[in-house]
N, C-alpha and C positions, 0 to 999 in steps of 0.2 A: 607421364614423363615426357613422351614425345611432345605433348599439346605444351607443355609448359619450357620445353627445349624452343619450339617454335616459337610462341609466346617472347622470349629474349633476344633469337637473333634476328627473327623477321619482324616481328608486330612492332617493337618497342624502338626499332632507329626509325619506323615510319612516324610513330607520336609522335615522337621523340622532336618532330618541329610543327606541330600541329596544338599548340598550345597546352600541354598537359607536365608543366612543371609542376612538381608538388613543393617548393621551396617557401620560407618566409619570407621574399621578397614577391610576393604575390602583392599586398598592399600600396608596395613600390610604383607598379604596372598601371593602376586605380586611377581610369583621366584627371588630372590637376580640377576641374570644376564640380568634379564629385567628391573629392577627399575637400576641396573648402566648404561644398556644403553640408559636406556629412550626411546627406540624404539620398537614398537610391532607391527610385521612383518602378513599382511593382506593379504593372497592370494584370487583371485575373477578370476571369468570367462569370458571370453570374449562375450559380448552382452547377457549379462543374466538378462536383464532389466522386470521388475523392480526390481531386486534385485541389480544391479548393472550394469550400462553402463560406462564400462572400458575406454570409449574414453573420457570422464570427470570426473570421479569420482564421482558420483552421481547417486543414487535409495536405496531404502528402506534401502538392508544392509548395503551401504556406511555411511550414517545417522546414522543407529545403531550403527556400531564399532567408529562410530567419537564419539558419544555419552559414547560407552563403554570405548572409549581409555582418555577421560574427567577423569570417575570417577575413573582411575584407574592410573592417570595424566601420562598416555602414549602417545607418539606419535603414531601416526597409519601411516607406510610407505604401500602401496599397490600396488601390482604386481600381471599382469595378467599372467594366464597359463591354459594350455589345459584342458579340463573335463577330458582326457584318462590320465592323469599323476596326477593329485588331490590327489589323496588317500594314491598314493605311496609316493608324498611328503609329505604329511599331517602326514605319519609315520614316516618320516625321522628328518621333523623339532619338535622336540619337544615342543620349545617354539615360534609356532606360532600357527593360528587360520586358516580361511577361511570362507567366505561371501557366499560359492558356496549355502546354502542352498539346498542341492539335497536329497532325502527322506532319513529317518532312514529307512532303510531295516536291514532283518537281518543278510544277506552276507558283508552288509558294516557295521555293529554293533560289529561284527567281528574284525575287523581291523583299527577304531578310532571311536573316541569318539564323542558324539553329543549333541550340548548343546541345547535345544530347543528354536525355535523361532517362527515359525509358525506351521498352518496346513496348509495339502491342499493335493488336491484328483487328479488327471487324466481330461484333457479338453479333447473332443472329439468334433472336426471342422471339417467341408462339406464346400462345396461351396455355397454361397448366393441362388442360384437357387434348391438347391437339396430337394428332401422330404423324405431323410434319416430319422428313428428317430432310437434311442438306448435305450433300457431300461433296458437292461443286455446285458452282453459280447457276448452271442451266438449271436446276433443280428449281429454280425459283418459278421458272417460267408457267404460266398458267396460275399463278397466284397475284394476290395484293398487299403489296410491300409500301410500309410509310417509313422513311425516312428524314434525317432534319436538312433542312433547306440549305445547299451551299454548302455542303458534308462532302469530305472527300470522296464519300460510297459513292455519290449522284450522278457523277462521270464513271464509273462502273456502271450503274445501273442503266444507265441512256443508253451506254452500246446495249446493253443485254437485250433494253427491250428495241433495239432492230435488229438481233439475231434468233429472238425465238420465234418459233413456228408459227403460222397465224392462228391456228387450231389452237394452242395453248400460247395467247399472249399474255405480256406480264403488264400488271397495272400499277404504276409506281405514283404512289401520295407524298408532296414533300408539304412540312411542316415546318413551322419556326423555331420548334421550342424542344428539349430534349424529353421534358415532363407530357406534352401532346404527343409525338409518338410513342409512349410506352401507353399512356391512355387509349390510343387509336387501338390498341391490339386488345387490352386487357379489360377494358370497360363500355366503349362506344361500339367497339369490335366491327371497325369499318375495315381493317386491314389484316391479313392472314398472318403475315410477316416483320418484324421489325428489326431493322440493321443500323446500330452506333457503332462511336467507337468503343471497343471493347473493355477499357478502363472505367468509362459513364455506363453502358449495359450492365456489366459482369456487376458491378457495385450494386445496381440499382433497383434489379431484381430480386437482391439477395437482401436488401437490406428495407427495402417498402413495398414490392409486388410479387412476395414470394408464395402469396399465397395463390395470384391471379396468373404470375407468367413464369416461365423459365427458359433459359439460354442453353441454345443449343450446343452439342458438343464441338462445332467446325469451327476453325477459327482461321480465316481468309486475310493473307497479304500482311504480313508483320511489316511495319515501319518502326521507326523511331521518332520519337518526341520529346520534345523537352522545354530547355527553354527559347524564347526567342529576342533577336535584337535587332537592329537597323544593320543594314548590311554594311558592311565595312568600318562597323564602328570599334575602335581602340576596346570599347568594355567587352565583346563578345570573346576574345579571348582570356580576357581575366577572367571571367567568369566559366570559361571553359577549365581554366587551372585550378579556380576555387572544387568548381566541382568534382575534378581528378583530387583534390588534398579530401574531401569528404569521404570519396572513394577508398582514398588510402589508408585514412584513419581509422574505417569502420562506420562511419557514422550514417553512411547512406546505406549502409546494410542496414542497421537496427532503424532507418525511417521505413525501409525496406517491408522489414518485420512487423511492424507496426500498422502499417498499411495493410498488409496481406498482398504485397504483390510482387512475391518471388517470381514469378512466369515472367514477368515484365524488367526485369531489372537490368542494367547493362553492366559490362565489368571494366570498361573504360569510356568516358565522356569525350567525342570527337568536334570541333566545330564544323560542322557543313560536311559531314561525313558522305553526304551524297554526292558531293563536289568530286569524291578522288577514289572512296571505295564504298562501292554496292552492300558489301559483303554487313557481316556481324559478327568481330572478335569472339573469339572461344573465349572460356577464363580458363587460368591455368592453374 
């Protein structure tokens, strides 16, 4: 009662100008050069399932923007491209989006805009056999950890290793690819430790190396992710209200369901939530 008392007077006059109309004039809002071409341009990653598996078209975000491009009666065209080129096109195109969901940090809050969609924290994976545990970052220290190249973990991991001990230093592997560090731990087993994001790990364990690795219980630094756009562009907010109207209706619950990823889920889509509050709305 209280959470949901709060929820009305405080949370909702602060959305309340922060893009999260649920009205049918959302379509209204939709830049003049996208409603004449009727096409709205989706960039995604390559194997970044479950948010999207490029090679069909299909996972969480795919579901979502087909959902978003519905109420916004766009067509959704999607094209994959590299993670190391994302950001720079993501600035170029103005009136597109991307599915990449890669965290809000603040070096990339920076330089586009991010509509929220989920949460989710850091997977830390061993090998089936190992009796690792983690319970904080120093834990790490004295081991060999691969993670992927240019990964928000990396700038984590750099301090870590100038604060461990010299007796037990950490040896950090970075990798290109998300499929090369689960292989580094599980088959080549050049590395003790393996740290993604937690959305690409927790899936990827469970669903092709469950018989070789398994995910630790800790789960380090919740951020938010979602989708992203060129910063200041007219569509990041329509899309921030499409996805509050998905919110509304239920429908991002049941992609929710479908997914398996209740842990992750947000109860209101903020744009640039990093911009004004730290924090993560309660649901009410």
């Amino acid at each position: 009662m209280l959470v949901s008392l709060f929820l009305v007077l405080f949370i909702l006059p602060i959305i309340g100008s922060q893009c999260t109309n649920y009205c049918s004039s959302i379509r209204s809002k939709v830049p003049l050069s996208l409603r004449k071409s009727g096409t709205l341009t989706v960039y995604q990653l390559d194997g970044n399932q479950p948010i999207s598996f490029s090679n069909n078209n299909t996972g969480f975000g795919v579901d979502l923007m087909n959902k978003i491009g519905q109420t916004l009666n766009l067509k959704v065209k999607f094209v994959t491209i590299p993670f190391s080129v994302l950001i720079s096109t993501q600035q170029k195109q103005v009136y597109s989006t991307s599915i990449s969901f890669i965290f809000n940090t603040r070096e990339r809050a920076k330089r586009i805009s991010f509509v929220g969609g989920l949460k989710s924290g850091f997977a830390f994976f061993v090998r089936l056999t190992s009796n690792i545990t983690i319970s904080k970052l120093t834990d790490l220290c004295g081991l060999t950890v691969v993670i992927v190249n240019g990964s928000a973990i990396q700038v984590l991991i750099k301090h870590l290793y100038e604060t461990c001990p010299v007796q037990k230093p950490i040896k950090i592997i970075a990798m290109n690819g998300y499929d090369e560090i689960f292989m580094a731990v599980s088959v080549n087993k050049v590395a003790d430790i393996g740290i993604t994001n937690e959305l690409r790990g927790t899936y990827s364990v469970k669903n092709f190396f469950s018989k070789s690795l398994k995910v630790l219980p800790f789960r380090y630094e919740i951020l938010e992710s979602g989708l992203t756009c060129s910063r200041g562009s007219p569509l990041c907010c329509v899309l921030t209200q499409a996805m509050n109207r998905l919110i509304y209706d239920g429908i991002y619950d049941k992609l929710i369901r479908k997914w398996d990823l209740h842990q992750n889920k947000l109860c209101i889509s903020l744009l640039n939530r990093r911009d004004f509050c730290p924090c993560d709305y309660p649901c009410a």
